[in-house]
One Martini backbone bead per residue (centre of mass of N, CA, C, O) as a GRO file, in nm:
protein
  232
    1UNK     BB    1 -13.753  -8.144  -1.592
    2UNK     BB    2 -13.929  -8.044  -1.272
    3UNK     BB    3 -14.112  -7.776  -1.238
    4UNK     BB    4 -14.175  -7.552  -0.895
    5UNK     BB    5 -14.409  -7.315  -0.786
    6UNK     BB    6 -14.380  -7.214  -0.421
    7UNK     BB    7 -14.593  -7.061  -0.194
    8UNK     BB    8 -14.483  -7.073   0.151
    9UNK     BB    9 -14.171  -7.181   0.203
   10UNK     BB   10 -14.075  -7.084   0.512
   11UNK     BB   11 -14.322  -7.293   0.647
   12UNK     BB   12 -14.468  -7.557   0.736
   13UNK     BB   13 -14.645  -7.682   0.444
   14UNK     BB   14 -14.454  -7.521   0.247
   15UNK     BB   15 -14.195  -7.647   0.364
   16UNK     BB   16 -14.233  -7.940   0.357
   17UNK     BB   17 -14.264  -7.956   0.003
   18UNK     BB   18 -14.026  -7.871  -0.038
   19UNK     BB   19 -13.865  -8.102   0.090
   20UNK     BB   20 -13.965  -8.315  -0.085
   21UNK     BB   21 -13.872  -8.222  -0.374
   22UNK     BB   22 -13.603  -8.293  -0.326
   23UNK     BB   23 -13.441  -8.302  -0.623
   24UNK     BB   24 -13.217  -8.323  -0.914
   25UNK     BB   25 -13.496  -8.336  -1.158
   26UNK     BB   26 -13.553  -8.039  -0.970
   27UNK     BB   27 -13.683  -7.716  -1.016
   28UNK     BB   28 -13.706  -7.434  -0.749
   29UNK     BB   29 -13.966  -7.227  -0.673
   30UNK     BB   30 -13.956  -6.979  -0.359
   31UNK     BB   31 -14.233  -6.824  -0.199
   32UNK     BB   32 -14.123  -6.537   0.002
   33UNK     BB   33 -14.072  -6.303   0.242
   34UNK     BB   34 -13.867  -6.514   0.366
   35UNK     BB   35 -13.579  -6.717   0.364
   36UNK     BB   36 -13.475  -7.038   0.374
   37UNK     BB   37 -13.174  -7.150   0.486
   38UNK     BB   38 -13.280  -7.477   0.559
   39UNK     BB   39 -13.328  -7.509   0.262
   40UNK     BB   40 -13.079  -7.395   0.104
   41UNK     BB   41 -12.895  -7.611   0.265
   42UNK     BB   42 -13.010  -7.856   0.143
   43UNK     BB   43 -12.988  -7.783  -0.177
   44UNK     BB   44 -12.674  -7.788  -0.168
   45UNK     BB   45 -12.648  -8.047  -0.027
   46UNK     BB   46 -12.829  -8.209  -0.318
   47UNK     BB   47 -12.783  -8.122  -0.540
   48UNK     BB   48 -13.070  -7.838  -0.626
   49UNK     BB   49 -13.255  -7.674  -0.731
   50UNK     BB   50 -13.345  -7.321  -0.580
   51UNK     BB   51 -13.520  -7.049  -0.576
   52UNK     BB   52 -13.500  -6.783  -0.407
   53UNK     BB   53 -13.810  -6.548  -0.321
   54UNK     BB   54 -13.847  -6.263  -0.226
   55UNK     BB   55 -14.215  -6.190  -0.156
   56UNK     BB   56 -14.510  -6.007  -0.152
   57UNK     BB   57 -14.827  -6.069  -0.218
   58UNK     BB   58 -14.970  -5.804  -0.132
   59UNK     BB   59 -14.805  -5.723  -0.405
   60UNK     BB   60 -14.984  -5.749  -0.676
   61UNK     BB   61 -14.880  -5.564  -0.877
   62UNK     BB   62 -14.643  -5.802  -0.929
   63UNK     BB   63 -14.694  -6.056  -1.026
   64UNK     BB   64 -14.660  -6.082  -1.317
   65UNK     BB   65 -14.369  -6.009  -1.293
   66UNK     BB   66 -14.279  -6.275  -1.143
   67UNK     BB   67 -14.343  -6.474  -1.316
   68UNK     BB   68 -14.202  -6.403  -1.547
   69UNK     BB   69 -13.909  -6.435  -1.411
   70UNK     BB   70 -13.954  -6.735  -1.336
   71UNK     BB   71 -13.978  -6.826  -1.655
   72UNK     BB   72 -13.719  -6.706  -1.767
   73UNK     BB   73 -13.569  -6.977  -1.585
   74UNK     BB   74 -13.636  -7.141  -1.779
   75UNK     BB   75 -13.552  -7.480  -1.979
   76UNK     BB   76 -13.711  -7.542  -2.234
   77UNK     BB   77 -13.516  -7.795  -2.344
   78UNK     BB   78 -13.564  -7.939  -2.026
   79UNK     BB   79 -13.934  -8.002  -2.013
   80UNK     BB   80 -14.161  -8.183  -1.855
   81UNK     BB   81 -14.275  -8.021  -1.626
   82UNK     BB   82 -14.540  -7.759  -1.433
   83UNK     BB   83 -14.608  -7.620  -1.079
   84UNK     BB   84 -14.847  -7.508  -0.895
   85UNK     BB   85 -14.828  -7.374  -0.556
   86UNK     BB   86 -15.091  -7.277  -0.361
   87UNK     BB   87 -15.027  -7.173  -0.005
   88UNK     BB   88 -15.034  -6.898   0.074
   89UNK     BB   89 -15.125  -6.783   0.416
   90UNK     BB   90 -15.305  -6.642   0.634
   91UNK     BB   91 -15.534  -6.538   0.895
   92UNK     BB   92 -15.529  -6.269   0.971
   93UNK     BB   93 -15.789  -6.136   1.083
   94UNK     BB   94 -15.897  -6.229   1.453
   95UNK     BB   95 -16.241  -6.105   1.441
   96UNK     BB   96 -16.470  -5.906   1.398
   97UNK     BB   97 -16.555  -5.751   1.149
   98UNK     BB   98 -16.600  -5.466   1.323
   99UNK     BB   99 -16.306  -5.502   1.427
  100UNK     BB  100 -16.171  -5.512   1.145
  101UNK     BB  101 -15.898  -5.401   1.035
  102UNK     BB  102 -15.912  -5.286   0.676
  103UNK     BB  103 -15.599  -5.367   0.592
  104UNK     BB  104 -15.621  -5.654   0.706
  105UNK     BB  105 -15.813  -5.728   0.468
  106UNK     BB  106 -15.689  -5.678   0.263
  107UNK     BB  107 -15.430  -5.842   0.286
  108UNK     BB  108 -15.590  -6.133   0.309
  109UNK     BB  109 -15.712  -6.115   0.018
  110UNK     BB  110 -15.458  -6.080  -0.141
  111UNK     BB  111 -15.315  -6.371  -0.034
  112UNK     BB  112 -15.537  -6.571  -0.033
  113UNK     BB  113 -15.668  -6.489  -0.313
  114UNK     BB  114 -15.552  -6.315  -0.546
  115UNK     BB  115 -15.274  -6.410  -0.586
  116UNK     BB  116 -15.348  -6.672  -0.697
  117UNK     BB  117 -15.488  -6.558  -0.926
  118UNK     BB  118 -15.274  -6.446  -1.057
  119UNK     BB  119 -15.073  -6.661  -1.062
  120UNK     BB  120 -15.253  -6.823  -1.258
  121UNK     BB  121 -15.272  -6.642  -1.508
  122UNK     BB  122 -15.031  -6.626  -1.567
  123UNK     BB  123 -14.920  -6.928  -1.600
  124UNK     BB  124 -15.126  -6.971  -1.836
  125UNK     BB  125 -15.017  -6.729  -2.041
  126UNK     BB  126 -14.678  -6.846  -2.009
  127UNK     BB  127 -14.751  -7.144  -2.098
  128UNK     BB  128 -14.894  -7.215  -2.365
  129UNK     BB  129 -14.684  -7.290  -2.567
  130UNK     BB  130 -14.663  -7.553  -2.378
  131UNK     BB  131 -14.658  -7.929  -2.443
  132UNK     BB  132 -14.744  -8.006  -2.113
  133UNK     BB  133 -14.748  -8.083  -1.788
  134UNK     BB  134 -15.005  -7.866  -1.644
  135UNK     BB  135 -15.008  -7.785  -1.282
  136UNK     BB  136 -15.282  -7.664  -1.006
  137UNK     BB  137 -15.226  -7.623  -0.646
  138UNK     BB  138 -15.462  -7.585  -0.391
  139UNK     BB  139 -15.491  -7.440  -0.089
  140UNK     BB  140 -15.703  -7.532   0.186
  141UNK     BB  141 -15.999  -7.580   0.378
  142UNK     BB  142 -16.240  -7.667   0.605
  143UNK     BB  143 -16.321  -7.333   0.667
  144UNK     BB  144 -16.480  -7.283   0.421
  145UNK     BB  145 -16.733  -7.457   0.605
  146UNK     BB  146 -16.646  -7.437   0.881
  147UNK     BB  147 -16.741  -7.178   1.113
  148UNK     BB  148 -16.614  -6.914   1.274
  149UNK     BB  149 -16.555  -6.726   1.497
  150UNK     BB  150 -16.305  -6.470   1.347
  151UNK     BB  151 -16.318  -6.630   1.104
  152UNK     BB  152 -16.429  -6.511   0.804
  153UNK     BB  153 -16.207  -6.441   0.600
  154UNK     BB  154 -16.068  -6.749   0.621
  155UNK     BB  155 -16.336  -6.871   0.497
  156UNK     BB  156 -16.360  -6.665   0.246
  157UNK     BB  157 -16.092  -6.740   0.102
  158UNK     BB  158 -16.154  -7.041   0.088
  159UNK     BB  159 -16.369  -7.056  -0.085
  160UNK     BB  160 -16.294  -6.891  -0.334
  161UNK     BB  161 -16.051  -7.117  -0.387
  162UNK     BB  162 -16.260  -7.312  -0.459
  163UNK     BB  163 -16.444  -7.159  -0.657
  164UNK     BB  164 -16.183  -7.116  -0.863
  165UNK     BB  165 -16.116  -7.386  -0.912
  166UNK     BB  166 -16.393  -7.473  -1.042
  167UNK     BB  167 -16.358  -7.282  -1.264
  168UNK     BB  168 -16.123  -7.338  -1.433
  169UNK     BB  169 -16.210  -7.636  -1.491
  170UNK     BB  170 -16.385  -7.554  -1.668
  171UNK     BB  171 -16.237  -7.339  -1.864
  172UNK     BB  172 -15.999  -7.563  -1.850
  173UNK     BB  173 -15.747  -7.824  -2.015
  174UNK     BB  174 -15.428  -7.778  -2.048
  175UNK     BB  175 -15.480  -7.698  -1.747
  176UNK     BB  176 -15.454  -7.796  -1.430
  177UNK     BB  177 -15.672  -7.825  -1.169
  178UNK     BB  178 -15.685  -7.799  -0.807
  179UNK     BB  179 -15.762  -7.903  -0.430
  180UNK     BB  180 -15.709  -7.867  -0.107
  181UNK     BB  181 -15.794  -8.025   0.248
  182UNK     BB  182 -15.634  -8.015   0.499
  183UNK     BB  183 -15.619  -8.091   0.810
  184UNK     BB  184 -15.478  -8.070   1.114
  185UNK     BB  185 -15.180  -7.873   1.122
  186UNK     BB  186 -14.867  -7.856   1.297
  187UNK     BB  187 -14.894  -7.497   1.327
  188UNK     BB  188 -14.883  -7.203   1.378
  189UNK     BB  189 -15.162  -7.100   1.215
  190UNK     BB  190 -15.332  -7.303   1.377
  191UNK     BB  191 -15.251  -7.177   1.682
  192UNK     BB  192 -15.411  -6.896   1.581
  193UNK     BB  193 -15.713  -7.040   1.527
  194UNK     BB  194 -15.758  -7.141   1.834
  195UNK     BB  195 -15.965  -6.956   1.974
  196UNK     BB  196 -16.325  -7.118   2.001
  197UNK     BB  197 -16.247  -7.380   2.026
  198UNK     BB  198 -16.295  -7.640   2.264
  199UNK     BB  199 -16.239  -7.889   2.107
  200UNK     BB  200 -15.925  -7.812   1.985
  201UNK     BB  201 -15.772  -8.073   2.238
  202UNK     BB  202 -15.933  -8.310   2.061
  203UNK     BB  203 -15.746  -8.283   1.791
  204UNK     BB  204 -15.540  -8.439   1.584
  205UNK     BB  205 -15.229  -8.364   1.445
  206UNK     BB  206 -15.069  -8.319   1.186
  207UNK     BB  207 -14.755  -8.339   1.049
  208UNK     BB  208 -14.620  -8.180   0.796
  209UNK     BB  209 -14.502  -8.380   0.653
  210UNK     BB  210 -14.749  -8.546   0.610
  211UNK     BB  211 -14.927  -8.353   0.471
  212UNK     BB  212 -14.704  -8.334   0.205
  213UNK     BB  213 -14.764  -8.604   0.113
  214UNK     BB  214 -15.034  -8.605   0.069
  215UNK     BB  215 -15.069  -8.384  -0.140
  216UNK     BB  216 -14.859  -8.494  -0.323
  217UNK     BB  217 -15.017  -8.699  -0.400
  218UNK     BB  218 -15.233  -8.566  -0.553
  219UNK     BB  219 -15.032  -8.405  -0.788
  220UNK     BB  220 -14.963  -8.730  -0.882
  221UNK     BB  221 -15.183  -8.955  -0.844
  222UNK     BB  222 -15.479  -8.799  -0.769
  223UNK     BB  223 -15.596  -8.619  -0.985
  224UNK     BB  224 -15.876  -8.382  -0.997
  225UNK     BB  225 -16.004  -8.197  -1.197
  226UNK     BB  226 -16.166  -7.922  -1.061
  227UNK     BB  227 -16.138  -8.032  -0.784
  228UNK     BB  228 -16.190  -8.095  -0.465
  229UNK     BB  229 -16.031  -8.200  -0.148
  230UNK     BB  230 -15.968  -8.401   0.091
  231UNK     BB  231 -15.702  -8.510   0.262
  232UNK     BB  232 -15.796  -8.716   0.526
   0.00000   0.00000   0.00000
């Protein structure tokens, strides 16, 4: 059985990946503020195994025990491989910096650079025992480095977690760990970000299930520890 740990599981790329995984060899766990109503009625008529856990990021000190929960739910007689995909992301505030309510700031560097990284570090501690393929894909951004006014937080978190990603890739040799960049993907988050860009009307958006496809190709067959890529 190959188990996988998916957070933003609710709506667009976490959502098309989650409905990727669905495999009768494979045991979801998805992590989401809502449950996903259509991947769980997916999942139950393909005879899937499927968690759906309802929790919010922003609440980072529970993240540890969050990870210890769903790791004794797993049948370590019976596993295969192991992985962690960290795609829960905000955008917002999508202001200028000077007029970002402070919680609001707070709230976005937890939900998208804190929680994976706490998310990283139990995973890594509580599956040590394990003798196992196990591997970490983090989802960023190209905003990481092309930047945009009122879009700070969000350049900040994806650079964060990219630096976080070739960090852990120098220390760690037992998990994999990698990054992707998905392209501009035809999302609510992406909706929310074309704030400032006159040219993003000419920008072709690839459909989630095509990001869903690409990424999952990196995580299964184009693995590169510790390194960045672009999506396509």
């Amino acid at each position: 059985m190959k188990y996988f740990i998916v957070t933003g599981s609710s709506r667009g790329i976490g959502e098309a990946i989650s409905k990727k995984l669905l495999n009768t060899e494979h045991h979801l766990f998805c992590i989401s503020r809502q449950s996903n109503s259509s991947l769980i009625a997916m999942a139950n008529a393909e005879n899937v195994a499927l968690d759906s856990i309802e929790f919010d990021l922003n609440d980072v000190h529970r993240i540890d025990e969050l990870m210890q929960t769903i790791l004794r739910r797993i049948d370590e007689s019976n596993i295969e491989s192991i992985y962690l995909i960290n795609n829960a992301a905000i955008v917002k505030p999508i202001e200028h910096i000077d007029q970002s309510d402070s919680n609001e700031i707070i709230r976005h560097m937890n939900i998208n650079l804190i929680a994976s990284m706490l998310l990283t570090s139990s995973f890594i501690k509580y599956t040590d025992h394990l003798n196992l393929d196990k591997r970490i894909l983090n989802i960023s951004s190209g905003l990481s480095f092309n930047l945009k006014p009122r879009l700070s937080c969000y350049s900040t978190s994806k650079a964060g977690i990219e630096t976080f990603t070739k960090s852990i890739g120098v220390e760690q040799e037992d998990v994999k760990i990698m990054a992707v960049r998905p392209g501009a993907v035809d999302t609510q988050m992406y909706e929310e970000s074309i704030i400032t860009d006159e040219h993003v009307h000419k920008v072709k958006l690839a459909n989630p299930s095509y990001a869903a496809d690409r990424i999952l190709t990196f995580l299964f067959d184009r693995f590169e520890h510790g390194k960045v890529v672009k999506g396509w």
